[in-house]
N, C-alpha and C positions, 0 to 999 in steps of 0.2 A: 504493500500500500504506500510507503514510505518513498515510492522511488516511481510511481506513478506519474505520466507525461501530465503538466497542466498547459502546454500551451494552449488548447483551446480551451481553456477555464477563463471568466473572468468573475473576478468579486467587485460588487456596486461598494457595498459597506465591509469590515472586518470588525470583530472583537477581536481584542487582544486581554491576557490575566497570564498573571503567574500564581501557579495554585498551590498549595501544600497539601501532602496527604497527611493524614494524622496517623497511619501507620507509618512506624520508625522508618525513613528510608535513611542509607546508607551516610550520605554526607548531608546532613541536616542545613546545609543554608541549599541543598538544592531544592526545586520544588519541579514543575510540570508548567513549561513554557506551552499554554495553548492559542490558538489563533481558528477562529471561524469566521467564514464569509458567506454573504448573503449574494446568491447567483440574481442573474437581469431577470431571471422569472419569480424572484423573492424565495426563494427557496435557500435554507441554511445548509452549510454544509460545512466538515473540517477541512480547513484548509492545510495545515500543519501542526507539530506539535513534536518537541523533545526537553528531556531534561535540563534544566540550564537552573543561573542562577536570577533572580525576580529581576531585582535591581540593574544587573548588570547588559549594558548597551551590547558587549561583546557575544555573550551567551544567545540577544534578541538579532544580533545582526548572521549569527550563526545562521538560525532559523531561516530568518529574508534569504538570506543569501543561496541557501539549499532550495527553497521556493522559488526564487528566480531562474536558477542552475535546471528546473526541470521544466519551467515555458513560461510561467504566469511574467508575462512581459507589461499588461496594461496594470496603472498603478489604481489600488481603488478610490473612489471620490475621497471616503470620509473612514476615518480609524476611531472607535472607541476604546479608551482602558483609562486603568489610574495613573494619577501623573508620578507617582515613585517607579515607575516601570520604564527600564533600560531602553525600554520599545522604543518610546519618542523619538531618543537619538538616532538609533538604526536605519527607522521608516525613513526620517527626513534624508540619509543618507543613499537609501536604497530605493525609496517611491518619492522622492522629492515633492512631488505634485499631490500628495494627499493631507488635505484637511485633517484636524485633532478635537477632537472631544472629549474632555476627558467627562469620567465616570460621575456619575452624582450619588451613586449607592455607597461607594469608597469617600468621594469627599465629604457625604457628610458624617459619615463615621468617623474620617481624621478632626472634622472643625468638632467636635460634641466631644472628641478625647480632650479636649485642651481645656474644657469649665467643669464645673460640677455636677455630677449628677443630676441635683435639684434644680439646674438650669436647661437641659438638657431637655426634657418635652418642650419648654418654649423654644427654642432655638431650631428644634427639629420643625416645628411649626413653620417659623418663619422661615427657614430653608426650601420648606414644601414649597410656599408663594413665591420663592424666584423662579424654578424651576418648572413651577405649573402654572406659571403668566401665560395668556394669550399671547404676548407681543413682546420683542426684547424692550421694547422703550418701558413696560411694565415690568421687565424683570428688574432691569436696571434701576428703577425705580425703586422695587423689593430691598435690592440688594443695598444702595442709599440709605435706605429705614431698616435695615439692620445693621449695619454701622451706624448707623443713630442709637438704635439700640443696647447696642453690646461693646463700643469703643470704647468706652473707658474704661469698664472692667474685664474685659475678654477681650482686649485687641489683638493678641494671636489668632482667637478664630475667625477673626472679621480680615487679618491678614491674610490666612487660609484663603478665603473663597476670594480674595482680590485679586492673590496672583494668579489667578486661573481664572479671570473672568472669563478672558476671550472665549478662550478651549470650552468653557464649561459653557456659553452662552451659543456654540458653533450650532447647536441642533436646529436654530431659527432659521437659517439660510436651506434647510432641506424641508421637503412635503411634510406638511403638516401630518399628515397621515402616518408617517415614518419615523414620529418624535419619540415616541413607547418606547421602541425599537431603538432609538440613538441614543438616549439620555444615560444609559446605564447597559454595565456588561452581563446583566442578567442570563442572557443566551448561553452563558459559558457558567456561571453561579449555579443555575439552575440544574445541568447536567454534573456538574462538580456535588452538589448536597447527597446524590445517591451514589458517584464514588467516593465522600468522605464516608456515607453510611456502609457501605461494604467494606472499605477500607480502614476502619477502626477495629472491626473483628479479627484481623487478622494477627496472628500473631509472630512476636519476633521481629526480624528487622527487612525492608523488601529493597532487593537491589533495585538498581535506576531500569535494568532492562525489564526484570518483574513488575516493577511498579508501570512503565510505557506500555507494557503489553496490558496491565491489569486497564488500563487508562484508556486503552484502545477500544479494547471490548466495549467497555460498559457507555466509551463514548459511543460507538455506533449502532449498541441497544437503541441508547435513547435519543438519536438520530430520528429511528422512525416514526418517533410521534412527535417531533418538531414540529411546529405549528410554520407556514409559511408568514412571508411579512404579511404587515395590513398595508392595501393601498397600491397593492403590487401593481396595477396600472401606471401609476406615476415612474415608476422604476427607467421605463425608456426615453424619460424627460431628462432625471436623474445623469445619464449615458451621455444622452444628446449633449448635455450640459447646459439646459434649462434653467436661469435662475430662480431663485425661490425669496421671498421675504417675507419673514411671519407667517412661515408657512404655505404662502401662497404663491402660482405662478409668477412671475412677473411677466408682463406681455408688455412687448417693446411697443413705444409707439412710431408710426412710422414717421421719418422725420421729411420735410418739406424742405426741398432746397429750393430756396430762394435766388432767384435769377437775378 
């Protein structure tokens, strides 16, 4: 599987995560570099996936690198994952031309690590309203009134979600339809909760190739009841390179030259 032609693959979207298994693997800062992509007809599929280490750019350029090596030549629009992920560096190096979103499932668990407990439902609250605006001028607005909120005693996590505005606010520029789907690396989460649940049973310690194989399997169990995107229509605009704002087409208007 690993060594399968993808020149005729293309991915619109990818997730990207690096995952831990909770059974012992071998060298403990490795984890499980995964990467899935959403084909023109919104259908999910693994695009790759090896051992490496989360953080590190070297381990995620491996990965690209070997994905390239075997055809996927078109780069895709838009990348999701968390921003502590070596990915960034690589992608820009190896798909220059793809867009960053980073995660919002991850970021608001890193800004909620940095206050108190008891601050912690409001915060989540107000994280929800950036993230679930209709409109970035609405997020951005959000995000405003949460620095209003929490700057003076929480300005770490009000730094948190500033430096990643861009990244974190990228999902407005794509169909609205397709924001579920961007805001977060759920697609890969999702299928990781039932190899942590398998993968805690075991016991003892599981090498990297045990662990890729156990990884493999269970990912392309749960391959088959992947739900496709919503919206799939939009996808060939998406291609075309269609722009979008606030979700919405943008349709040029035609301009009038003036003689």
């Amino acid at each position: 599987w690993q060594a399968r032609d993808l020149s005729a693959r293309r991915y619109v979207y990818v997730w990207a995560d690096g995952v831990y298994l909770q059974a012992r693997m071998e060298d403990h800062a490795e984890c499980i570099l995964v990467l899935i992509g959403a084909t023109p007809e919104g259908k999910k599929e693994l695009v790759g996936f090896q051992a490496g280490v989360r953080e590190s750019a070297q381990s995620w350029r491996e990965l690209l690198v070997e994905i390239k090596r075997r055809g996927l030549t078109i780069p895709p629009r838009i990348a999701v994952g968390d921003g502590a992920l070596g990915f960034w560096k690589a992608l820009d190096e190896l798909f220059p031309g793809t867009h960053h979103q980073r995660c919002w499932r991850h970021k608001t668990a890193n800004v909620l690590n940095k206050v108190p407990k008891s601050v912690q439902p409001g915060m989540k609250a107000a994280l929800r309203e950036i993230y679930l605006a209709p409109t970035r001028a609405q997020a951005e607005a959000a995000i405003d009134l949460f620095e209003q909120a929490y700057q003076a005693r929480y300005p770490k996590a009000v730094e948190c979600v500033r430096k990643d505005q861009q990244a974190l606010l990228a999902f407005f520029d794509w169909p609205a339809e397709h924001w579920i789907h961007l805001r977060t690396t759920n697609p890969i989460e999702s299928v990781f909760a039932t190899v942590r649940h398998r993968t805690v049973r075991t016991k003892g310690s599981l090498s990297p190739t045990t662990a890729r194989l156990m990884v493999f399997k269970l990912i392309m169990a749960a391959s088959k009841t992947w739900r496709r995107l919503m919206g799939e229509n939009q996808l060939p605009k998406v291609i075309a390179g269609v722009r979008f704002q606030d979700g919405a087409e943008i349709i040029p208007t035609p301009s009038h030259n003036v003689a």
